[in-house]
C-alpha positions as YAML, in Angstrom:
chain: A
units: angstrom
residues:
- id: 1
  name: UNK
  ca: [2.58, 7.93, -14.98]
- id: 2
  name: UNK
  ca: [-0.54, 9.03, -13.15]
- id: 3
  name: UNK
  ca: [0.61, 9.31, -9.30]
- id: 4
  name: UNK
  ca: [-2.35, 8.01, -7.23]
- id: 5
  name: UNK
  ca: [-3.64, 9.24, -3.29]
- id: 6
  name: UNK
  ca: [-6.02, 6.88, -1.94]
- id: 7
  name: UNK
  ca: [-7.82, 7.59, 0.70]
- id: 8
  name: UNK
  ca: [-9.90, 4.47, 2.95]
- id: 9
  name: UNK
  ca: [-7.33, 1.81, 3.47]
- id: 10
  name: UNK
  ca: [-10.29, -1.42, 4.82]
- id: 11
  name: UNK
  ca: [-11.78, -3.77, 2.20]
- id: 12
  name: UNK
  ca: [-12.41, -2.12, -0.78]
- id: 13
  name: UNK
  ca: [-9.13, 0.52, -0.70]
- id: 14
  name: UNK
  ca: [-7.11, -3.18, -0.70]
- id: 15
  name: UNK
  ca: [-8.98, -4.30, -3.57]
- id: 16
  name: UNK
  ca: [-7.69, -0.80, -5.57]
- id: 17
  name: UNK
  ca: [-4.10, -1.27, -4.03]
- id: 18
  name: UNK
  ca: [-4.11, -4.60, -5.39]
- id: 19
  name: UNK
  ca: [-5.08, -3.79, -9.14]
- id: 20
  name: UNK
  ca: [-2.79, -0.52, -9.10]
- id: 21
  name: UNK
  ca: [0.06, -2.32, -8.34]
- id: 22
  name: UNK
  ca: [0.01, -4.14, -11.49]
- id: 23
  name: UNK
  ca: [-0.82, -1.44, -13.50]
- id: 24
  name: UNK
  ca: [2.37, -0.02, -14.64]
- id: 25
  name: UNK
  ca: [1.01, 3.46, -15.91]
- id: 26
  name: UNK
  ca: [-0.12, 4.27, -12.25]
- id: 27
  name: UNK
  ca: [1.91, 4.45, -9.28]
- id: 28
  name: UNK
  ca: [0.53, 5.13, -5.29]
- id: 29
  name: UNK
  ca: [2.39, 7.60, -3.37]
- id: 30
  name: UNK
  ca: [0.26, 8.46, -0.38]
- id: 31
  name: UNK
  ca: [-2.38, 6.49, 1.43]
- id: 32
  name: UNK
  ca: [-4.38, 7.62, 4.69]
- id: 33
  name: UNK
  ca: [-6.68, 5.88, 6.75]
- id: 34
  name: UNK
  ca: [-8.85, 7.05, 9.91]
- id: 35
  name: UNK
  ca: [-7.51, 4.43, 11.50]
- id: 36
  name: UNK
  ca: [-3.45, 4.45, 11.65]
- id: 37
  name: UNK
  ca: [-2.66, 0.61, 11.59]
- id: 38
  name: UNK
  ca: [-4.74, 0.29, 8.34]
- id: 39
  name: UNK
  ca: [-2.98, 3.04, 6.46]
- id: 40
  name: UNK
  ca: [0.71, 1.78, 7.86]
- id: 41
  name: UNK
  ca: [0.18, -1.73, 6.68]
- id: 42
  name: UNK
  ca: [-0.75, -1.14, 3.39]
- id: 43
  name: UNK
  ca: [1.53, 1.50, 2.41]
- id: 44
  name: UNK
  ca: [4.03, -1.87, 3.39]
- id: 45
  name: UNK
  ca: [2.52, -3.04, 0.72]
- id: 46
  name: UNK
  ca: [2.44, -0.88, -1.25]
- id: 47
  name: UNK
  ca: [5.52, 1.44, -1.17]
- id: 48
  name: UNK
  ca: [3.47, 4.32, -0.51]
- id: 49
  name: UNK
  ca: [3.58, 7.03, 2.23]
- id: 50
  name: UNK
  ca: [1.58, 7.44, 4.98]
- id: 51
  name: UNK
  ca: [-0.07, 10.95, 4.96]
- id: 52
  name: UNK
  ca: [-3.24, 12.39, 6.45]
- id: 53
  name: UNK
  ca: [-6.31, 12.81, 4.20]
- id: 54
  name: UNK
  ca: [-5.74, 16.93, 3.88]
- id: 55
  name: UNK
  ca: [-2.50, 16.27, 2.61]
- id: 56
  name: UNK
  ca: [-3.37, 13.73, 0.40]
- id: 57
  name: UNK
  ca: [-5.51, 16.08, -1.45]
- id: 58
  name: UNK
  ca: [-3.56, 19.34, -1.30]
- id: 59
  name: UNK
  ca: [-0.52, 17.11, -2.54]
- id: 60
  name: UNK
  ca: [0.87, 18.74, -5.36]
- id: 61
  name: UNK
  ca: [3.13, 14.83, -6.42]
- id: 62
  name: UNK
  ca: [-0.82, 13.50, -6.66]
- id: 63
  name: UNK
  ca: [-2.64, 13.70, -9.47]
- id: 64
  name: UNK
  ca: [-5.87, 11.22, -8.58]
- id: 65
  name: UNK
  ca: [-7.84, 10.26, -5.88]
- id: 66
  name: UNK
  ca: [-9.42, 7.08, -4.86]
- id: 67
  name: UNK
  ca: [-12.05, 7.35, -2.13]
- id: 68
  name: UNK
  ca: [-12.92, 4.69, -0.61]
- id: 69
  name: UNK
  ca: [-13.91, 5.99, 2.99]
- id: 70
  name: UNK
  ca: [-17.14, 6.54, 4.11]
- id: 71
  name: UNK
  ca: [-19.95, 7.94, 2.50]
- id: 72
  name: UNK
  ca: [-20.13, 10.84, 5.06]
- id: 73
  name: UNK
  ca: [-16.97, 12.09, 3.99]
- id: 74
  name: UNK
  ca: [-17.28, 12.13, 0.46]
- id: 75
  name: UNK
  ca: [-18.39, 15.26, 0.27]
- id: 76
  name: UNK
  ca: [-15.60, 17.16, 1.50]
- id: 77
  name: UNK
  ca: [-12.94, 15.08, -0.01]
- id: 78
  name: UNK
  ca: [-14.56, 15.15, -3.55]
- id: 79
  name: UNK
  ca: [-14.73, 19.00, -2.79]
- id: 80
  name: UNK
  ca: [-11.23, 19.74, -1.97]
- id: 81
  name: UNK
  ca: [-9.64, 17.61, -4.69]
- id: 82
  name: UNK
  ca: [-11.67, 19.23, -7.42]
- id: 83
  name: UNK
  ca: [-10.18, 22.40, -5.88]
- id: 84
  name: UNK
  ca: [-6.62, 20.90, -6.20]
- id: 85
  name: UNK
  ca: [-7.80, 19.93, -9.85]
- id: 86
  name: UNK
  ca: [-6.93, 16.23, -8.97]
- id: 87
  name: UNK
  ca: [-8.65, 13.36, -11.01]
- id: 88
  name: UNK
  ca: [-11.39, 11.78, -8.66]
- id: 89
  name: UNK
  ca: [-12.13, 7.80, -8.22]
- id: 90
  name: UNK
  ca: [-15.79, 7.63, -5.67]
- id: 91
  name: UNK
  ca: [-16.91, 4.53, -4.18]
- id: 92
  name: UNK
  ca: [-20.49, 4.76, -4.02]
- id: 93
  name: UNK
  ca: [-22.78, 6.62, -3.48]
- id: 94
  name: UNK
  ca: [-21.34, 10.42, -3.90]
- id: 95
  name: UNK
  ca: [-23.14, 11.17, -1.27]
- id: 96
  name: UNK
  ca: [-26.51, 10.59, 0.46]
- id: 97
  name: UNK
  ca: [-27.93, 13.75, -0.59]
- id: 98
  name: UNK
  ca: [-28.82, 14.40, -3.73]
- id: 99
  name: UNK
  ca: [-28.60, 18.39, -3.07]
- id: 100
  name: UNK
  ca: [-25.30, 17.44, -2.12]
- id: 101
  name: UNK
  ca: [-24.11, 15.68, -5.44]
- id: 102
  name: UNK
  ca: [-26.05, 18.63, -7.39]
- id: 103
  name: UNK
  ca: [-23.22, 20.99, -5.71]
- id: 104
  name: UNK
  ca: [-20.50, 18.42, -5.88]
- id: 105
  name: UNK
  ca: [-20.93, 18.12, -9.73]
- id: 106
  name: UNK
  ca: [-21.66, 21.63, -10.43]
- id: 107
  name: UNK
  ca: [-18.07, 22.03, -9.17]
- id: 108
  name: UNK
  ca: [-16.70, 18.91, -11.07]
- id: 109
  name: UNK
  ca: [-17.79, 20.20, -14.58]
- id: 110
  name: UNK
  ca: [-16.66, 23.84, -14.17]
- id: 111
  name: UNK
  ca: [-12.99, 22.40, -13.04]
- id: 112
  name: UNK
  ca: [-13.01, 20.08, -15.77]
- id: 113
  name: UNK
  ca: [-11.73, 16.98, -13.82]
- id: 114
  name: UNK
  ca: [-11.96, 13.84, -14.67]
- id: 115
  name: UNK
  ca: [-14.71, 12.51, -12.15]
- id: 116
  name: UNK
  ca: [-15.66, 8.23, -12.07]
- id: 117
  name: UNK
  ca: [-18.55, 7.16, -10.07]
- id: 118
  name: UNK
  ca: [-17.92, 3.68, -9.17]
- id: 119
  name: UNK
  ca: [-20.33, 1.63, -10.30]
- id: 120
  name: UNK
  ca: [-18.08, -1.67, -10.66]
- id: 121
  name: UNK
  ca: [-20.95, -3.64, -11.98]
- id: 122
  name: UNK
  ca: [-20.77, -1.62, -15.59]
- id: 123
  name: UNK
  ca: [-17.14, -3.51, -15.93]
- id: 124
  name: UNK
  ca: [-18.28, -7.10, -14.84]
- id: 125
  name: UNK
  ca: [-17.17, -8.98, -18.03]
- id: 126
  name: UNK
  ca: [-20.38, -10.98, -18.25]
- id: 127
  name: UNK
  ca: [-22.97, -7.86, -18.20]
- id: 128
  name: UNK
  ca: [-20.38, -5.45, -20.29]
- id: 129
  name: UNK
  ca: [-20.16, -8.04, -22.97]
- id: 130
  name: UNK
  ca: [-24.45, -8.38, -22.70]
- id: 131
  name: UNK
  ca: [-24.70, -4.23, -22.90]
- id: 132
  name: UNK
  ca: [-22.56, -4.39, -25.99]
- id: 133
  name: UNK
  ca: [-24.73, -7.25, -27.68]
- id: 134
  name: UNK
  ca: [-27.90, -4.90, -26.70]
- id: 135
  name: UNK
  ca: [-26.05, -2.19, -28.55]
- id: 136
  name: UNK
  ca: [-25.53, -4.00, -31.66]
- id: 137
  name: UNK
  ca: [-29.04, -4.89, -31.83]
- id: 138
  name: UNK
  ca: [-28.54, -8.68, -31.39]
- id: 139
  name: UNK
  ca: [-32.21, -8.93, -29.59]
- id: 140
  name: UNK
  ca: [-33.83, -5.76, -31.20]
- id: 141
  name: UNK
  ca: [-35.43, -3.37, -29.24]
- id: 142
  name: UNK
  ca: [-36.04, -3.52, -25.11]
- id: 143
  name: UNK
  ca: [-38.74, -4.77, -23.94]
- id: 144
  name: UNK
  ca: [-38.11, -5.97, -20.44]
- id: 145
  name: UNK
  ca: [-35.50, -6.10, -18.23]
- id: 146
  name: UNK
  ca: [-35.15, -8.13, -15.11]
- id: 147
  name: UNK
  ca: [-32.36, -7.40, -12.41]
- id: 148
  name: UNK
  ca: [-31.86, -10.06, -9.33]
- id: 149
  name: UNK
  ca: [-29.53, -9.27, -6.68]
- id: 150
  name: UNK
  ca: [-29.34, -11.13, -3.46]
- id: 151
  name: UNK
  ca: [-27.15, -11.18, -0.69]
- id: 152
  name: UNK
  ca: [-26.20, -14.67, 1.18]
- id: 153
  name: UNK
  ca: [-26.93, -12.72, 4.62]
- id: 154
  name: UNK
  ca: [-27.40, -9.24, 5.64]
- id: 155
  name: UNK
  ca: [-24.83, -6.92, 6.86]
- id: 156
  name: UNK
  ca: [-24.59, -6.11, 10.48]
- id: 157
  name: UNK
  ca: [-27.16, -4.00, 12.20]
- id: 158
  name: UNK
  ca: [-25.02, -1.27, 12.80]
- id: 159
  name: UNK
  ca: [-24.21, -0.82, 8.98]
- id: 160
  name: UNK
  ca: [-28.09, -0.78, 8.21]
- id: 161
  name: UNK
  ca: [-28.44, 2.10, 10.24]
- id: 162
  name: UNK
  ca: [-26.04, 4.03, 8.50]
- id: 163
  name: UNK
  ca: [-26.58, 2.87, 5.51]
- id: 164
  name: UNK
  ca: [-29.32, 4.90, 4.35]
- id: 165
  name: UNK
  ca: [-31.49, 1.98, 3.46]
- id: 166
  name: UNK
  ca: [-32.02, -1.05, 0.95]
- id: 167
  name: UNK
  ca: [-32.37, 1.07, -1.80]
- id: 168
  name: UNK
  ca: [-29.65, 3.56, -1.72]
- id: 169
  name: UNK
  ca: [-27.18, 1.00, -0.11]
- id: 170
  name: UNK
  ca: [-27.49, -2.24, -2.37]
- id: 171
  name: UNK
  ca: [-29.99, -1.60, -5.07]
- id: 172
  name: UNK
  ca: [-28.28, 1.47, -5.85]
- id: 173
  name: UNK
  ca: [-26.15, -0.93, -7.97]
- id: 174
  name: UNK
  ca: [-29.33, -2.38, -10.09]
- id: 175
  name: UNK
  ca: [-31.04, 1.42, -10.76]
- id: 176
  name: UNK
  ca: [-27.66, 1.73, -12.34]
- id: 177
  name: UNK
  ca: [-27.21, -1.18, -14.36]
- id: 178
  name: UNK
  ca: [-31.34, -0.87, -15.47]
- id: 179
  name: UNK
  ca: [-29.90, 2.79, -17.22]
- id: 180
  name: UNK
  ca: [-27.06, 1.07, -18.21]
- id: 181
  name: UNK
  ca: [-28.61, -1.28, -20.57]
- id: 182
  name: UNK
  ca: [-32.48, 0.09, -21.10]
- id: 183
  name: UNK
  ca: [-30.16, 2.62, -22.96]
- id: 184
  name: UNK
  ca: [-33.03, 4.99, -22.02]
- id: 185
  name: UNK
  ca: [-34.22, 7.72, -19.24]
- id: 186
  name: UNK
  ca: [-36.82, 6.45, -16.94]
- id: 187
  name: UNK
  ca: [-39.55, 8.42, -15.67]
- id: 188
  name: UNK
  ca: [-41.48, 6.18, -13.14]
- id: 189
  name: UNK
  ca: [-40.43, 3.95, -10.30]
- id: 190
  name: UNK
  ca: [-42.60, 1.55, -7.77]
- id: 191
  name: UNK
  ca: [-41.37, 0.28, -5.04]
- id: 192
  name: UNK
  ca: [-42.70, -2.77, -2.42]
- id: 193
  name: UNK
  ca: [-40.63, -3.88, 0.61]
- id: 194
  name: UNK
  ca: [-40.65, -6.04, 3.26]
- id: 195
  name: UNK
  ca: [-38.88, -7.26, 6.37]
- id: 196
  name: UNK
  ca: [-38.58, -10.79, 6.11]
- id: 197
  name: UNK
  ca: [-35.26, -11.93, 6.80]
- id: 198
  name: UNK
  ca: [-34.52, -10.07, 10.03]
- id: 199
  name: UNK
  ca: [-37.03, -8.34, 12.61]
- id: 200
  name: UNK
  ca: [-34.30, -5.99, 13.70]
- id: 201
  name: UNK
  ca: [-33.88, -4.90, 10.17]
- id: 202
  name: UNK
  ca: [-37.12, -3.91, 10.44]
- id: 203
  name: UNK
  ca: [-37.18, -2.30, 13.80]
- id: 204
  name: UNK
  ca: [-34.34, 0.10, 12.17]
- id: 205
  name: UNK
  ca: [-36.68, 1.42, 9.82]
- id: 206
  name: UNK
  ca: [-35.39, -0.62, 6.64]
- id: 207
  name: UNK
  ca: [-36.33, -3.24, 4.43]
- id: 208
  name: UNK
  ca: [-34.69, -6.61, 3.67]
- id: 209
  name: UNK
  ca: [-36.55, -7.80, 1.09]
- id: 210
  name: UNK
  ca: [-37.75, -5.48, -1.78]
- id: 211
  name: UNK
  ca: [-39.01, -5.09, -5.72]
- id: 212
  name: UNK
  ca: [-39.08, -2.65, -7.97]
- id: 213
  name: UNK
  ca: [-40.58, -1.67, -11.50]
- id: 214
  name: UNK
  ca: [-39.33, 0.90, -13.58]
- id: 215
  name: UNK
  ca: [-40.88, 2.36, -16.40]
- id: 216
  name: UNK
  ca: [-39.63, 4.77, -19.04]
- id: 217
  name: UNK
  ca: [-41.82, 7.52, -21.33]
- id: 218
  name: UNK
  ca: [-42.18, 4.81, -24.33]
- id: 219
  name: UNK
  ca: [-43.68, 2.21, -22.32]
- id: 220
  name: UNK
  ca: [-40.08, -0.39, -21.37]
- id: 221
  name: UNK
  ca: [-40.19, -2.08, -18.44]
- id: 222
  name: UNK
  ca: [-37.68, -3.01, -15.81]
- id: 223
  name: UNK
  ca: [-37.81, -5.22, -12.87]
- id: 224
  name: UNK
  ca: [-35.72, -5.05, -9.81]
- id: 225
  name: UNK
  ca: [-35.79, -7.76, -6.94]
- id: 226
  name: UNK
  ca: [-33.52, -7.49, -3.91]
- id: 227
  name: UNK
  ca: [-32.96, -9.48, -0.93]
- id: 228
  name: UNK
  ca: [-30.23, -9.73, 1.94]
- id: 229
  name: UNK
  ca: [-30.09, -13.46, 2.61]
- id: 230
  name: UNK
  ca: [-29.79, -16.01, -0.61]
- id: 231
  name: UNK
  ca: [-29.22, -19.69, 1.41]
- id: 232
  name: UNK
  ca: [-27.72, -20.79, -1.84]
- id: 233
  name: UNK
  ca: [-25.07, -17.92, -2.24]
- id: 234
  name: UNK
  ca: [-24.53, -14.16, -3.68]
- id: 235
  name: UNK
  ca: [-27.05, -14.46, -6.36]
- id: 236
  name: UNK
  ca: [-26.70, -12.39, -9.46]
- id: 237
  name: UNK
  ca: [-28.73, -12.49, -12.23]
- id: 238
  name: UNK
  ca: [-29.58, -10.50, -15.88]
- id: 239
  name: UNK
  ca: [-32.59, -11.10, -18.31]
- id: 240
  name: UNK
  ca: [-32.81, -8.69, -21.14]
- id: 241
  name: UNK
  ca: [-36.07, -9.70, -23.37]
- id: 242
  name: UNK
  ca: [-36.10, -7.91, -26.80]
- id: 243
  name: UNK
  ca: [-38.35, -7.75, -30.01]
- id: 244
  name: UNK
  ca: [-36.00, -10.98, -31.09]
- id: 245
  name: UNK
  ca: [-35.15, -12.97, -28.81]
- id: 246
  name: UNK
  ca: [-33.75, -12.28, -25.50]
- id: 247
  name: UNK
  ca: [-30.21, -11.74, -23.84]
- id: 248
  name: UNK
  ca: [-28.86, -13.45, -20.19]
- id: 249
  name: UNK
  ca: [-26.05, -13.20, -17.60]
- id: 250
  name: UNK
  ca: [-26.26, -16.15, -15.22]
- id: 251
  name: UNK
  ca: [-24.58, -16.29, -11.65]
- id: 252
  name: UNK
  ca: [-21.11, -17.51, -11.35]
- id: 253
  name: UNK
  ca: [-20.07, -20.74, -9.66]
- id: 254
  name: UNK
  ca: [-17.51, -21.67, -7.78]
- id: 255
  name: UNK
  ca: [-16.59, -24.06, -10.47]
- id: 256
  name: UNK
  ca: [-18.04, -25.07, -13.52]
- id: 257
  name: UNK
  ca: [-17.78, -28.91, -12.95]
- id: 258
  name: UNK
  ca: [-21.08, -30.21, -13.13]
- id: 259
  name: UNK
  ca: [-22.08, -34.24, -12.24]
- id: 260
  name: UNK
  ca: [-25.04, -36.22, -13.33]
- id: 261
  name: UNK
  ca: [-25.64, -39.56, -11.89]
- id: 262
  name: UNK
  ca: [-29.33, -41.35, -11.01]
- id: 263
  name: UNK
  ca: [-30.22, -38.83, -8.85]
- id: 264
  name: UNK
  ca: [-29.63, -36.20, -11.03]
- id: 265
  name: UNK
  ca: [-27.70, -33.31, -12.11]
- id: 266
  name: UNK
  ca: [-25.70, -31.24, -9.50]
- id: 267
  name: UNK
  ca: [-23.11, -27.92, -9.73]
- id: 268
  name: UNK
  ca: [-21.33, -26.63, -7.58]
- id: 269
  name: UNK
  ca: [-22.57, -23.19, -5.15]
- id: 270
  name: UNK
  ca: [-22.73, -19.96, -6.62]
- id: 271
  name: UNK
  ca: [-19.30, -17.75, -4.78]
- id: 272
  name: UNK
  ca: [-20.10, -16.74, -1.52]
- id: 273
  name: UNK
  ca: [-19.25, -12.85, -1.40]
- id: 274
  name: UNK
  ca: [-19.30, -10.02, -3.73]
- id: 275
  name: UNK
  ca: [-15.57, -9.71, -3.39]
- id: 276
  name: UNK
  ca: [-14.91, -12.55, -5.48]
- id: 277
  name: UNK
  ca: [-18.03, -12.48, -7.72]
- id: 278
  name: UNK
  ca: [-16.87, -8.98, -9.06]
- id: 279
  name: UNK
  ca: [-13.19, -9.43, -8.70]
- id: 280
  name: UNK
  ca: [-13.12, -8.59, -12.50]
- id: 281
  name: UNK
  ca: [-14.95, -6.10, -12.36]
- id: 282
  name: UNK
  ca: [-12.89, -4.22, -9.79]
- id: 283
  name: UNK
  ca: [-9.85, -4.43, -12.00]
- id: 284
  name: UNK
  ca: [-11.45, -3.64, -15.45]
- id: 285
  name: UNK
  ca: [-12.89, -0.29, -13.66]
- id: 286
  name: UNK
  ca: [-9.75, 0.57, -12.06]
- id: 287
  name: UNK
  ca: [-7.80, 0.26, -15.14]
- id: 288
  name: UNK
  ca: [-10.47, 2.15, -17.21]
- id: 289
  name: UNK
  ca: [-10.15, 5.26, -14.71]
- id: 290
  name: UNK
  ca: [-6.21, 5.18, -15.43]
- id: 291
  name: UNK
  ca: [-6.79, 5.01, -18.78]
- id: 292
  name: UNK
  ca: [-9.17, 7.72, -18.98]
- id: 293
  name: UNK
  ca: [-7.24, 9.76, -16.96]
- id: 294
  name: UNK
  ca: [-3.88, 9.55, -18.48]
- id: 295
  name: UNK
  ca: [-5.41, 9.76, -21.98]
- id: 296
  name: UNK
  ca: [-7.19, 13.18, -20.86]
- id: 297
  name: UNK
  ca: [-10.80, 11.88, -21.49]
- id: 298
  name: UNK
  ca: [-13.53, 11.57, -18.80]
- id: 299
  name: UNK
  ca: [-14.15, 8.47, -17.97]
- id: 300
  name: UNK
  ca: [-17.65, 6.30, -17.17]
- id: 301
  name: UNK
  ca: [-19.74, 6.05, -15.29]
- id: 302
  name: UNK
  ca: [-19.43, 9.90, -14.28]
- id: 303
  name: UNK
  ca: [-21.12, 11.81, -11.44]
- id: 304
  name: UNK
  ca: [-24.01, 12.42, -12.98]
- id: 305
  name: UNK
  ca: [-24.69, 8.78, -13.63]
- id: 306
  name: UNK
  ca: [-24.19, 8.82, -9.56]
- id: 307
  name: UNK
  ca: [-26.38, 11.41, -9.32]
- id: 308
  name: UNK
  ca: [-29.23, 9.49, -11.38]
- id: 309
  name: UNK
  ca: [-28.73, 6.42, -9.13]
- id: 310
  name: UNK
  ca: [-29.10, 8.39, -6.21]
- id: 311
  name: UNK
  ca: [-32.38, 10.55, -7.16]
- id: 312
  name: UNK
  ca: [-33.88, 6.44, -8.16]
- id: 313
  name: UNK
  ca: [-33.03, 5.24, -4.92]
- id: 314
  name: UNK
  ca: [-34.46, 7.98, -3.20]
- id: 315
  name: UNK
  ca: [-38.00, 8.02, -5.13]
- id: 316
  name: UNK
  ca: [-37.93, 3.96, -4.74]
- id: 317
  name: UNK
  ca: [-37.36, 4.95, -0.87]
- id: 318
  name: UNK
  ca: [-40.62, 7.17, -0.69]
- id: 319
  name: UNK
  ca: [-42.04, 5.07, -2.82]
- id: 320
  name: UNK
  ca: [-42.23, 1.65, -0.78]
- id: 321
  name: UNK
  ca: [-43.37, 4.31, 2.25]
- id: 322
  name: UNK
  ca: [-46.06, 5.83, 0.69]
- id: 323
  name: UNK
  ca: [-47.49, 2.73, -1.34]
- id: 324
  name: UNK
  ca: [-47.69, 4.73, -4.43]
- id: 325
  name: UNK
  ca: [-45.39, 5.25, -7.53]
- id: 326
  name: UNK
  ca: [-43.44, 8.35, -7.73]
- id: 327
  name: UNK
  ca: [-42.41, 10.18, -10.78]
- id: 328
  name: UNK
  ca: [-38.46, 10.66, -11.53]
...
C-alpha cells in the first residue's frame, strides 16, 4: 500500500483525489492546502488528515507526494521530500528556472527516488496508442510532426502574469509530446508570436497566439501552433507523417452522433475544457506513478524530461523576442 501526502487541494489536487480513491494499492493520509477550507473539505472526502505542508513531507506514515500547488513552491517541496526519501508526483513545470530543476534533479538521482514529471498528455489514450504505432514502425521513419493546441479562451490576466508566458505555461505540454514521439533529441527551435486575441495579453508582455518549428540534427521536422481562444472548443490535434504513410489523433467530441440531412453533415462541439478532454489521461498517469512506485521502478516522464521541456520553452521564449532561431 503506498500511503500518499498531497499537497494543493484546488482543481487539479481533486482530479488526483478522485483517481486515488479508486485505486486500491494507494491510500491518502494527509492533505494540506494554503488555503484551510480547501484542505478540510477534501480530506471529507477523502478520509485523509489535515496537516500543514512541512509535515506532510517530514511524515514518516507518507511515502509519496503529489504536488499540485504552485509552481513557486515546487522547489522547496520537491527539495525536502527527496530529503525525506519520499516518492515525488510534480504538476508542471518543476520549476521556472531551469538552474533550479538542474539542482532539483541533481538531488533526485543521488537519493534515488522515484521522481514523475507530469506531463498527463503522454497517458491520453488516443496519442499513447499513436506513440506506440510510431514505435512499431507502422508509418516508417519521421518525417514531420504537427502539434495543435488551442484553448476556447484565455485564462485570466492575473494568471498570465504569473505564468511565465505562452510557452512555458501551455506549450510546455506540445515541446513534450514533439520528444515524445519524434523519438529523437532536437537541436533547433523557432519561435513567432503574436497578440491577437487579447490587447491586455499583450500589454503583460506575452503572447496569445504563437508557432513553432523544431528541428533535430538529421533534418525531422516538427510544428507547433498555439492559441488561447478556439470559438469552436479545446482543440487538440496530432499529425505524424512518415516514410509510409502517416499517423493521426483527432479532437474529441462531445458525442460521436453525427447527422446528415440537405444541408449537410453536422457533429457535435469538440469538449469545452481540458478537464474533461484529458480526464483519461489524468487517471492512466496517476495509476502509472503508483505502479511505478510500489513496483520500485522509476516511473515516466521523469525530471529530466521536465527539465528538457523547460530549457525548449525557454529558447522558444527568446526566440519569438529576438526574431531569430536559437540552438538547444
Amino acid at each position: 500500500m503506498i500511503r500518499v501526502g498531497l499537497l494543493g487541494c484546488g482543481r487539479i489536487g481533486q482530479v488526483h483525489a478522485r483517481t486515488l480513491r479508486g485505486i486500491e494499492t494507494a491510500r491518502i493520509v494527509a492533505v494540506a492546502d494554503a488555503m484551510p477550507v480547501a484542505a478540510k473539505a477534501l480530506a471529507e472526502t477523502t478520509g485523509a488528515e489535515v496537516r500543514e505542508t512541512a509535515a506532510v513531507l517530514s511524515a514518516g506514515d507518507i511515502d509519496a507526494v503529489i504536488i499540485g500547488t504552485p509552481t513557486d513552491t515546487h522547489f522547496g517541496q520537491i527539495e525536502a521530500a527527496t530529503k525525506a526519501g519520499k516518492a515525488i508526483f510534480c504538476e508542471k513545470p518543476v520549476d521556472m528556472s531551469v538552474d533550479n530543476i538542474r539542482t532539483l534533479m541533481a538531488g533526485v538521482e543521488a537519493a534515488e527516488v522515484p521522481f514523475f514529471t507530469a506531463f498527463n498528455r503522454r497517458y491520453d489514450p488516443n496519442f499513447s496508442a499513436l506513440e506506440a504505432r510510431l514505435r512499431g514502425g507502422e508509418i516508417g521513419a519521421i518525417e514531420l510532426i504537427q502539434i495543435t493546441s488551442r484553448d476556447p479562451s484565455p485564462p485570466p490576466i492575473g494568471y498570465i502574469k504569473s505564468s511565465g508566458g505562452l510557452f512555458r505555461d501551455m506549450m510546455i505540454h506540445d515541446f513534450d509530446m514533439a520528444r515524445f514521439l519524434m523519438g529523437e533529441e532536437f537541436t533547433n527551435v523557432h519561435a513567432v508570436g503574436s497578440s491577437l486575441v487579447d490587447p491586455e495579453i499583450g500589454k503583460a508582455g506575452d503572447v496569445d497566439t504563437a508557432a513553432v518549428t523544431l528541428t533535430t540534427a538529421s533534418g525531422r521536422i516538427c510544428q507547433i501552433s498555439n492559441s488561447r481562444r478556439a470559438a469552436y472548443g479545446y482543440d487538440q490535434r496530432i499529425e505524424v507523417h512518415g516514410a509510409q504513410g502517416m499517423l493521426r489523433a483527432e479532437n474529441i467530441l462531445e458525442t460521436s452522433v453525427e447527422s446528415a440531412t440537405a444541408e449537410g453533415f453536422r457533429r457535435s462541439p469538440t469538449m469545452h475544457f481540458f478537464l474533461e478532454r484529458y480526464e483519461a489521461a489524468y487517471a492512466a498517469e496517476m495509476k502509472a506513478f503508483i505502479a511505478a512506485v510500489s513496483e520500485g521502478k522509476q516511473p515516466n516522464p521523469s525530471i529530466r524530461d521536465g527539465l528538457q521541456a523547460q530549457i525548449m520553452a525557454d529558447a522558444a521564449t527568446r526566440s519569438r523576442e529576438t526574431g531569430q532561431p536559437v540552438a538547444l
